[in-house]
N, C-alpha and C positions, 0 to 999 in steps of 0.2 A: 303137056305134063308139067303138073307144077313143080320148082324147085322145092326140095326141102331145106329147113333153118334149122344152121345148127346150135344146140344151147349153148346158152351165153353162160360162161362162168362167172362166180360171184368175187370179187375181191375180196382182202381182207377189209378193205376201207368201208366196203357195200356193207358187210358181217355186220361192221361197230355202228353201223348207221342202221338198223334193226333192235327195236327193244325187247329186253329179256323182261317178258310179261311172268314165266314161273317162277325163275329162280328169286322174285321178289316177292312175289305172294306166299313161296315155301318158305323164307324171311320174316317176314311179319307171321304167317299162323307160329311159323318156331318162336318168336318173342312174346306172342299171346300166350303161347302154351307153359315159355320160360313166364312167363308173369302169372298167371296164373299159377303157375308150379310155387311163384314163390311168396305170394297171395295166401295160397292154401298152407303154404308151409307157416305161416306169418300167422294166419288163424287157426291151424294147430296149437302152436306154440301158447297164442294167446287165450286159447280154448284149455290147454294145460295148467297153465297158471292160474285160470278162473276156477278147475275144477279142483287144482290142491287148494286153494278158498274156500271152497265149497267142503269138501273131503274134511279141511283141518278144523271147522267152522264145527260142521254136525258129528265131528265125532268125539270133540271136547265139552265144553259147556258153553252153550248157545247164550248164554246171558250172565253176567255179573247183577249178581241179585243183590240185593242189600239185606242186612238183617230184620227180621219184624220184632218189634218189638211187645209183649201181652205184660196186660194187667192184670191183678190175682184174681183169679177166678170165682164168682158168687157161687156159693156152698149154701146149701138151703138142708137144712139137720132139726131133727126133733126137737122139743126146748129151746131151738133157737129163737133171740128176740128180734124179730123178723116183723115190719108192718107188710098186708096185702097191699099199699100202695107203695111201701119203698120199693117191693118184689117188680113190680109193676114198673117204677121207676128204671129198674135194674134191665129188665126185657124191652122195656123202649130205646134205652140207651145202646142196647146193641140191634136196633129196628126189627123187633119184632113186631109183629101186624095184630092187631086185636081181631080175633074172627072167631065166630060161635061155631066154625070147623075146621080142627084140627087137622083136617087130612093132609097139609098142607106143613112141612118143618119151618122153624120160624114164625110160629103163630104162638096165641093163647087166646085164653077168657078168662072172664071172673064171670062167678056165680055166688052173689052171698059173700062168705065166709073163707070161700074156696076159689085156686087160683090153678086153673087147670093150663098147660103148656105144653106143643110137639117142640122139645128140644133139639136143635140141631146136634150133628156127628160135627166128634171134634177128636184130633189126634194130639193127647195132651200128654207130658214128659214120662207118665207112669202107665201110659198106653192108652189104645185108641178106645173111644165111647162112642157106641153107636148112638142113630136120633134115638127120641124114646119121649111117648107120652109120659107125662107125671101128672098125678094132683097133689096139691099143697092145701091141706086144711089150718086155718086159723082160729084159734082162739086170744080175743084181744087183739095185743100186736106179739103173742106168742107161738112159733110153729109147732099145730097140736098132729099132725101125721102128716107121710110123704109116701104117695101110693104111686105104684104105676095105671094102667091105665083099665087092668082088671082089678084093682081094690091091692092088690098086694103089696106087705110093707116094704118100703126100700129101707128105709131110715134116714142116710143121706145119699143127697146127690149134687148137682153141680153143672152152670149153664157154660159153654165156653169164654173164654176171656177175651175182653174188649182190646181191639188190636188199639195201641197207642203210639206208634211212633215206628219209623225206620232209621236202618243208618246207613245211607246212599254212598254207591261209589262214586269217583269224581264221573263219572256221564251220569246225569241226574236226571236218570228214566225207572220208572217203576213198574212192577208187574205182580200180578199173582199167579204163580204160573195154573192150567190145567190141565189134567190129563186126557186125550182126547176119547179113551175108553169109558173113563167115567162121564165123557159129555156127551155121549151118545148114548148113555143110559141113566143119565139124571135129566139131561135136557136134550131129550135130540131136537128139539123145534127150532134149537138155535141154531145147529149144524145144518136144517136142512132149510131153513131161511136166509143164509149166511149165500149156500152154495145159490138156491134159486138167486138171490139177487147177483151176486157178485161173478159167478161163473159155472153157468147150469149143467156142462160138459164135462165137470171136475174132474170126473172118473172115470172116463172117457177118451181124454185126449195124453198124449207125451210131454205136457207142458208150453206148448205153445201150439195156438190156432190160427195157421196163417193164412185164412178164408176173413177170420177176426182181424187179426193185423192190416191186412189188406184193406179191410171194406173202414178200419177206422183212419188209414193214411187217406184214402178218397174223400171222404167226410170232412177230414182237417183241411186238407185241401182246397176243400171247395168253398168250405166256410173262413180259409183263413188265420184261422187259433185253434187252437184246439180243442175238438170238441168230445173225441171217443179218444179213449184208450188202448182199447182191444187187449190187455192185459188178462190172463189166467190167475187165477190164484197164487199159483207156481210161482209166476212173471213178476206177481208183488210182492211176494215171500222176498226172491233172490232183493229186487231193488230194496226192500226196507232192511234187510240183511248184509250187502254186501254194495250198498249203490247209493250213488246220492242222488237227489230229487232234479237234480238238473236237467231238462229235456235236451239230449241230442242224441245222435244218429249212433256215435259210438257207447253212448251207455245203454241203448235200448238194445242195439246187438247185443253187448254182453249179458245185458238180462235177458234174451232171450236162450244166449247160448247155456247161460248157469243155472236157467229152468229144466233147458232139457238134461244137463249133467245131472241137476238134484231127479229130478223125474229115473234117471237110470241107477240110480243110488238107493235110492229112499222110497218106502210106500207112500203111498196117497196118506195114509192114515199120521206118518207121521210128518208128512209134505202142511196136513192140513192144523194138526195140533202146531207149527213152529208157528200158522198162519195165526191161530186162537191166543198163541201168547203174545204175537208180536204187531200185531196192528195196532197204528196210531189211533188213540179215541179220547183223546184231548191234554185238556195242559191245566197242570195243580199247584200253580204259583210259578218255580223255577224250573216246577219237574214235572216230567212229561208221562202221561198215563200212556201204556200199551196193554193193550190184550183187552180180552172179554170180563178174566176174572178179575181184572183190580177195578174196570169199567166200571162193572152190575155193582162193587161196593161203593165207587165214587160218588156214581149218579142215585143209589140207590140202595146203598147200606145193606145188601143182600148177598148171599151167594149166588153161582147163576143157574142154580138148580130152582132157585125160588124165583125168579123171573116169571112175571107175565106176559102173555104174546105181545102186548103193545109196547111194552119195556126193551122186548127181545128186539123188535120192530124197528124204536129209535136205535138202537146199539148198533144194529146191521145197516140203517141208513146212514150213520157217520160213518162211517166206513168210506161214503166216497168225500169226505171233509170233514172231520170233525171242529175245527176252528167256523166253518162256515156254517154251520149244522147245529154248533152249541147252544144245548136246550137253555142253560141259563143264561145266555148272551142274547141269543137271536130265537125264541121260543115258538115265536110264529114259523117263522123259517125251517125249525127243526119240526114241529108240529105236523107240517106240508109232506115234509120229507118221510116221515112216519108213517104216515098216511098211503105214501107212494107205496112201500113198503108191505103194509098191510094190502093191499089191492093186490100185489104179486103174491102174496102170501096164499090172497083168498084164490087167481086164477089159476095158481098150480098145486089145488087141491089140499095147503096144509090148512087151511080154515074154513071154514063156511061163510058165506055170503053175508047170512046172519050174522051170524058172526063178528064178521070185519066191520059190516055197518055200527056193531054196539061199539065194539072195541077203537076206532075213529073217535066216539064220543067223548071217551075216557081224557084226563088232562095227563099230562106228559108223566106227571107221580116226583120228579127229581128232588131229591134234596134240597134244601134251602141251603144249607151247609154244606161245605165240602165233607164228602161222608170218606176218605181213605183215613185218615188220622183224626185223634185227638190231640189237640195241640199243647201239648207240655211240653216243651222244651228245658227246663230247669230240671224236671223229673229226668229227661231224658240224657240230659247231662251227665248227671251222676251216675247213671247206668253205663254214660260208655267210661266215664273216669273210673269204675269198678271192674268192667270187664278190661280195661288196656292193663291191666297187672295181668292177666293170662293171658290175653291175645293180642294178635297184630291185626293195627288198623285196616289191613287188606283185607284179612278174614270175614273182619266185622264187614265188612262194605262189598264184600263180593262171591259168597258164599254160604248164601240161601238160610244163615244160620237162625233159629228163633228161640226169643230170650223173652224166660219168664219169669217177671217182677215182681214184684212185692206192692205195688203201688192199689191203693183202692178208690174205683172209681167213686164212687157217693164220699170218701171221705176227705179224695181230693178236689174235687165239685164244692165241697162244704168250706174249704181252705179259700178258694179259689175267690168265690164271691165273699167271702169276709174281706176281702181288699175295702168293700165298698163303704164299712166303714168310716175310713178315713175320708170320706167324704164329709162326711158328718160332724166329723174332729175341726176339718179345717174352717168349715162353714160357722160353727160355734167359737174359732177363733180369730176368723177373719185373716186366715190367709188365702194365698192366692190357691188356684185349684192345681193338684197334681204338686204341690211344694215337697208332701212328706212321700219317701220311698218304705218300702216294707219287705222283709223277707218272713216263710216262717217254714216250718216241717212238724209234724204229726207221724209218731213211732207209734206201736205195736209194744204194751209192755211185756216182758218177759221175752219175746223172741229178735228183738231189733231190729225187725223189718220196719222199712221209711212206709209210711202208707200214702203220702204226700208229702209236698213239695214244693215252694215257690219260691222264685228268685227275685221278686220284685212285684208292685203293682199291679204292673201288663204281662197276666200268667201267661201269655202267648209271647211275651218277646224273649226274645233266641239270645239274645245279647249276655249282660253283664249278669251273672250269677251271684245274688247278693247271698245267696243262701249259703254257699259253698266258699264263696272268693271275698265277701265284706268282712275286713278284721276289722272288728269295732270294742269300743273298753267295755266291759259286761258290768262296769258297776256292781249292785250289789249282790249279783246271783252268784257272786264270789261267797258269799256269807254261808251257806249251809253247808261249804268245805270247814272251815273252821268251826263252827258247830259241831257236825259229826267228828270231827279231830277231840274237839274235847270231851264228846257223851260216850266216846271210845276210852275212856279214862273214868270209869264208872267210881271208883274212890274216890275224887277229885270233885267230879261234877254229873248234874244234873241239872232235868229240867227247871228247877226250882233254885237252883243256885244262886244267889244273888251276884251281880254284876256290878260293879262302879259306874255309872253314868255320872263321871265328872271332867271339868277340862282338866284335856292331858298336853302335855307339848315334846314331840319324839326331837332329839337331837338325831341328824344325818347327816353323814360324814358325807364332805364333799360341796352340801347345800344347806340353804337355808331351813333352821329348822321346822318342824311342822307343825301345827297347831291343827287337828282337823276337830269338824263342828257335827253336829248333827242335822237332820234335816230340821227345819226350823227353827235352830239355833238355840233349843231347851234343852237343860241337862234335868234327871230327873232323881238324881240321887240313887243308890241302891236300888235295883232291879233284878226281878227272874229272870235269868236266859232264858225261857219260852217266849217272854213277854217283849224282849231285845228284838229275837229273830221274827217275833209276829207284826212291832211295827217298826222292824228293818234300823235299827238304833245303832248308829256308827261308831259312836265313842265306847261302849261294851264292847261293840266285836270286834275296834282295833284292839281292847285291852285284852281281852280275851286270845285273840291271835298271837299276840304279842307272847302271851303266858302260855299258852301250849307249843310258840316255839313257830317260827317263818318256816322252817326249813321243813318241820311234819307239818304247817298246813299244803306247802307244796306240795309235799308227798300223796296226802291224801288226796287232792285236785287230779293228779297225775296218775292214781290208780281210779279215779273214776272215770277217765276219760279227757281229761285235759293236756295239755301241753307240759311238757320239762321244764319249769321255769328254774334257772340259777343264773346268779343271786335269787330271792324273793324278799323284795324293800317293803317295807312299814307299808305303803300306800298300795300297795297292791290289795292288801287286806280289805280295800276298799274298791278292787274290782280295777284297777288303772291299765292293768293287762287287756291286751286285744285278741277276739277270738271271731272264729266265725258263727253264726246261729248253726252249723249242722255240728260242730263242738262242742257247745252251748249241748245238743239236743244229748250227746254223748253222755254227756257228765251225766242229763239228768233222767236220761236213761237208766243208768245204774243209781241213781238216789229213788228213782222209783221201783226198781227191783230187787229189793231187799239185798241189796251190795253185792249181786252178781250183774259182771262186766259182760256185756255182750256187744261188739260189734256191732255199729249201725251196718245193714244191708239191705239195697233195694232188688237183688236179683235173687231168684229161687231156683233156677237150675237151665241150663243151654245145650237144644239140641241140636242136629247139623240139619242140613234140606232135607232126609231119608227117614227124621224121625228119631237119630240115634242120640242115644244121651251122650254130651260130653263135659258137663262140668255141674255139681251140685255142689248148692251154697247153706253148707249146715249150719245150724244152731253150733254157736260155739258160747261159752257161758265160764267163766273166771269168777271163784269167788273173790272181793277184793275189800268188804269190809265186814264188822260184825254187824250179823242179823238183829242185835239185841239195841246196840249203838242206832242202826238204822232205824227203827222203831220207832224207835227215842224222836229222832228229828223227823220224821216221816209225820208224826203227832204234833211236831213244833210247825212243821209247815202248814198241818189244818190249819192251824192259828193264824196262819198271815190273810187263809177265805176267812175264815171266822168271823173274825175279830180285828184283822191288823191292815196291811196296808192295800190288799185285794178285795177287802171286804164287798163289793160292788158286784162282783161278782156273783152274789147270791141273789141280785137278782135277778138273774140271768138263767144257773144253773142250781140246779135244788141243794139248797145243804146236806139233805141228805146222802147225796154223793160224796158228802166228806172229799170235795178237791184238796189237793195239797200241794204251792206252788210258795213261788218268789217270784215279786216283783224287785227290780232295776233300773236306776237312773244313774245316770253317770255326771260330772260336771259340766256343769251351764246348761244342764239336761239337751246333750247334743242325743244322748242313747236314750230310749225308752224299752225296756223289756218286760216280758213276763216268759215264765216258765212253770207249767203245772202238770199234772197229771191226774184222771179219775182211776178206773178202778183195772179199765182196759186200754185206754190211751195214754200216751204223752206229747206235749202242745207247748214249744217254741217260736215264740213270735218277736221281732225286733221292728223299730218303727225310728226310724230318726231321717235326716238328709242325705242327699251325697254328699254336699258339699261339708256337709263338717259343722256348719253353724246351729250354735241353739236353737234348741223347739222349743221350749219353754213346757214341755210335756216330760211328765213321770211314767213312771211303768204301769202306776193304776190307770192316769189319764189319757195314758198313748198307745200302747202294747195289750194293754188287757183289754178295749173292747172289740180289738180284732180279733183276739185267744175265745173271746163269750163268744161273738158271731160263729168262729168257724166248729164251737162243739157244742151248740144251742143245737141243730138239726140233729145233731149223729146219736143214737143212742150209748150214754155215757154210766158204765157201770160202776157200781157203787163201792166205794173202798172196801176192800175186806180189813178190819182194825184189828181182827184177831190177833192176840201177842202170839208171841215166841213164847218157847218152854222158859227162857232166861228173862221172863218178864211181870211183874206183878202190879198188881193197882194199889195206891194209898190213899186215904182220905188224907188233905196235908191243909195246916194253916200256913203259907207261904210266909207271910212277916216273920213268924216264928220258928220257920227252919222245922215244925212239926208233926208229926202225926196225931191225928184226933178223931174220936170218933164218929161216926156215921152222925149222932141228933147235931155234933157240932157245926160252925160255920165252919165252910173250908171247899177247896177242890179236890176231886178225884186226879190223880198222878201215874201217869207209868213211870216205875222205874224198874233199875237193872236187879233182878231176885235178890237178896243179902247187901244188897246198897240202897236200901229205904230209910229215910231217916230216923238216928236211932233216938233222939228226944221223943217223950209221947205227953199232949198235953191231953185236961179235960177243957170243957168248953169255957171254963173260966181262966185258962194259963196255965194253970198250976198244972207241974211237972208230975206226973204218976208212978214215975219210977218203971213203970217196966216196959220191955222192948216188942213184948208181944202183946200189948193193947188191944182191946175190939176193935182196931182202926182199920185192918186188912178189909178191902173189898168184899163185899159177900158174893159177886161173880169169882170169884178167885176159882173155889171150886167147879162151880160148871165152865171154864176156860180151861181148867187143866185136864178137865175130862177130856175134850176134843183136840189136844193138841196131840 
């Protein structure tokens, strides 16, 4: 019988020499779970502060817009003097397409006589205009009716205005924003070309596809670099929003996680509109192009309603590069890419086969030129120096606001290339090229709109604004201040006044006295004031100034738009004051409209991003001298085209436009000016150095064949000379201080009614004794009938 063994008891030593295999595994999962616990708490936290991003992002204003800047808008009106190719002009200039079918906005044709156009919709400050067919018949270069597209009269109407300019916040990114309801029903080809290429599941998935993810990490992988993305729509919203382009592990998490928060916020629809404003699609100097809407006008001067498939085609191919993709950089490259584009187009049914084969053939179509702006920087100067008296530079630059000017394209186009005169100048004087600088501006008479604008030579450079910031001495365009000062004193003087042209020598206190000379060094004895200010004669109009008194020709200077000068010294009379050309433009502003003052302004009224009006820039209009006075010198300044020291100018523009202007030279002819006006413009032009040294150039040989260039093109209407009620014509023998009759020698005269000269000769001298001679005018009566 076997013994039995009894159990052996365990010590406590045997215990410690046994390992505790649970309560270490219970250990670690509790530290996995604590880690995890604080893992997730960590990606909470950081999932919170991504979504108030996101939250604070899309519920404020997703972008700092900058303001757009519009040119006045072409008006096409019955009796307007309108050429079929300026119109023409006008419709290319804002890329309209020449095509014998309308169906299409942004199109025309000529036919003949007639200039048929689908005008684009445009939301303009007095509200919105639908597209609309028009026809435009012509006779000559006169608009003879303005029909819609069933024969019926409109009378006028009006194409939208050429965008010229923005004013960027400091992030120097541009957009035109779209709405995505409107894009799916002016263009869906683009929506649904955008989605096939970029992310076919759009509508489909919660913002991120991590089947996508996945199979594009294996791909990078294998290859090394990167080659997929696997991003959603969503995925590049959040990164071009809220992310920088840097590839790592933690920024791709968070655009993942701020896809799927936007995805739990926001619809698809407007998931996909933030995508349409905000994709990168290339770069416009400094500033960088986003979105589809500002794209289609970069590449292609169109809205993106007017988009062709292969246009829509390239737009959606940069999408995955635009820097590498650029049609005007790498056009082969972009072409390829086009191309790819269209084949997905045609295999997911939005084209036909056909189709896609023609549309490959087509050439890319891009601009030669950047099509977002027109480059005026000078013009656009003065629009924001105008607008910083009511707004703050924040507004202007981030606050979608759009500001419409006064500026006109053909007539700043016509300013712009007259620079190129001076080409001409220097070559016939044998300086070096680019010596002489030039400013000029072109007013609207009676309403004071700037219609152009240039600050110098190079209309495109941003810099120095000679037009606004160059104080230069205006020499003698001071003279028709002191004129009008004294034909304002109708007892005293007139046209026909004789003047002293003899040396004079002014004592001046403090300095050497003065001696001044005329141009040429001729004194001429006894002269008519018309004849003084026709060839610009300095020794009269100091004397003359001197005799109506420094302190009222100030005056007078200073209600036409000049500076406050006090003191005003002898030499000023001869222009030694410095001004800038757009003061210059002021003064004679008001000497061309019949002595009412109006503020030069280049803006017409500013509305906010919604549409709403918030600021109109009225006519505002001062009367500041007499109508009958103005007359007077408005007739004395014919004389300087006529006759005097513009004369050259006629062969340029018709005399029958009766221009009425002054030229100015200043000493050691460092200045050259001209200043004139026709019947609907006015036209300041300055031409000297920076540096200050004489040209050797006067205002007829420096300034005036720039003034002929830039209103040789423009249609320039013809003075109305009609008097005033307070004005009558005289037959006068000038030497004689007389009146005489019509068979006599002698000139026609305006003067102020009851200050016509009261001597009356017959044609032999002899005094006739009486005051109402046959000498009056025989228009007298048909003038007084129309006034």
């Amino acid at each position: 019988m076997a013994t039995r063994k009894k159990p052996v008891k365990k010590t406590r030593a045997d215990s410690a020499k046994t390992p505790r295999k649970r309560p270490l595994l219970a250990l670690f999962v509790k530290l996995m779970v604590l880690g995890g616990l604080v893992v997730a708490g960590l990606l909470a936290i950081w999932a919170y502060v991504l979504n108030e991003r996101v939250v604070d992002r899309f519920s404020g204003t997703l972008w700092k817009l900058p303001a757009t800047v519009f040119a006045a808008p072409q008006e096409i009106y019955v009796g307007q003097h309108l050429s079929p190719s300026e119109l023409i002009g006008e419709l290319t200039a804002l890329h309209y397409r020449d095509r014998n079918d309308l169906s299409e906005t942004g199109t025309f044709d000529r036919v003949g006589n007639e200039v048929r156009i689908h005008r684009r919709a445009f939301d303009f400050p007095d509200g919105q205009e639908p597209d609309k067919q028009i026809r435009v018949r012509f006779v000559d270069d006169d608009v003879r009716s303005v029909t819609d597209a069933n024969g019926a009269d409109i009378g006028i109407t009006r194409l939208e205005p050429m965008m010229i300019g923005q004013l960027y916040p400091d992030v120097n990114e541009d957009r035109i924003l779209l709405n995505v309801e409107q894009v799916q029903k002016d263009a869906p080809l683009l929506i649904k070309t955008l989605i096939t290429t970029e992310d076919r599941d759009f509508y489909h998935h919660h913002g991120v596809v991590p089947s996508a993810v996945l199979r594009a990490l294996m791909v990078n992988l294998v290859s090394g670099h990167t080659v997929q993305g696997g991003s959603t729509i969503t995925q590049q919203l959040a990164k071009n929003l809220f992310l920088t382009p840097k590839r790592t592990i933690e920024r791709k998490v968070a655009e993942m996680i701020m896809a799927l928060e936007m995805e739990w916020h926001y619809s698809k629809d407007k998931i996909l509109e933030g995508y349409l404003n905000e994709v990168y699609l290339g770069q416009d100097g400094s500033k960088a192009i986003h979105g589809f809407g500002l794209a289609a006008r970069y590449y292609f001067g169109r809205p993106v309603d007017e988009l062709r498939p292969e246009e829509i085609a390239l737009l959606v191919g940069m999408v995955k590069g635009a820097s590498y993709y650029n049609p005007r950089r790498n056009p082969e490259r972009a072409k390829n890419r086009r191309d790819t584009v269209i084949d997905l187009m045609a295999n997911n049914g939005l084209i036909s086969e056909t189709e896609a084969g023609e549309l490959k053939q087509r050439p890319l179509g891009v601009l030669k030129e950047k099509g977002t702006t027109s480059p005026h920087p000078a013009f656009l100067n003065l629009v924001q120096r105008q607008l910083a008296e009511q707004y703050k530079p924040e507004d202007l630059k981030t606050k979608g606001l759009r500001i419409f000017t006064t500026m006109q394209p053909r007539v700043q186009a016509a300013l712009e290339h007259a620079v190129d005169a001076l080409n001409g100048i220097e070559k016939a004087r044998k300086y070096k090229p680019d010596t002489l600088q030039t400013a000029g501006i072109i007013t609207s008479i009676g309403t004071g709109e700037v219609q152009a604008l240039i600050g110098g030579r190079d209309p495109t450079y941003e810099g120095y604004n000679r037009a606004l910031d160059a104080q230069r001495q205006i020499g003698s365009l001071i003279k028709p201040a002191i004129y009008l000062t004294a034909l304002s004193d109708p007892a005293k003087y007139s046209l026909i006044t004789l003047l002293d042209d003899s040396p004079i020598t002014i004592d001046q206190k403090g300095s050497e006295p003065w001696t001044p000379k005329n141009y040429g060094g001729k004194f001429l004895g006894p002269t008519p004031l018309y004849m003084d200010l026709a060839e610009s004669r300095n020794v009269p109009s100091i004397k003359l100034g001197m005799d109506v008194g420094l302190d009222n020709v100030a005056d007078t200077l200073h209600k036409l738009g000049g500076p406050e000068i006090k003191p005003f010294f002898p030499a000023m009379l001869l222009g030694s004051m410095t001004m800038t050309p757009f003061t210059v433009a002021q003064i004679y502003q008001t000497l061309s409209s019949d002595g009412f003052y109006s503020p030069l302004r280049a803006i017409r009224s500013v509305v906010d991003s919604q549409g709403k009006p918030l600021s109109r820039y009225p006519l505002q209009v001062t009367k500041v001298a007499d109508p009958n006075a103005l007359y007077l010198l408005q007739y004395a300044m014919q004389g300087v085209v006529s006759d005097g020291t513009a004369r050259s100018l006629n062969r340029t523009i018709p005399p029958s436009v009766g221009v009425a202007g002054k030229t100015g030279t200043t000493n050691d002819s460092r200045d050259a000016w001209f200043a004139g006006f026709t019947g609907n413009r006015v036209g300041v032009v300055w031409v000297g150095r920076d540096d200050d040294k004489p040209t050797s150039l006067t205002g007829a040989s420096g300034a005036l064949p720039v003034w002929a260039a830039a209103f040789k093109p423009l249609y320039n209407k013809p003075r109305d000379m009609t008097p005033p009620k307070g004005i009558s014509f005289q037959r006068v023998d000038v030497a004689l201080q007389a009146r005489v009759p019509q068979t006599c020698p002698g000139i026609l005269m305006p003067f102020v009614s009851g200050y016509e000269p009261q001597a009356v000769q017959d044609c032999q001298g002899t005094p006739t004794g009486g005051a109402s001679a046959p000498s009056d005018n025989p228009l007298n009566p048909i003038l007084n009938f129309f006034r």
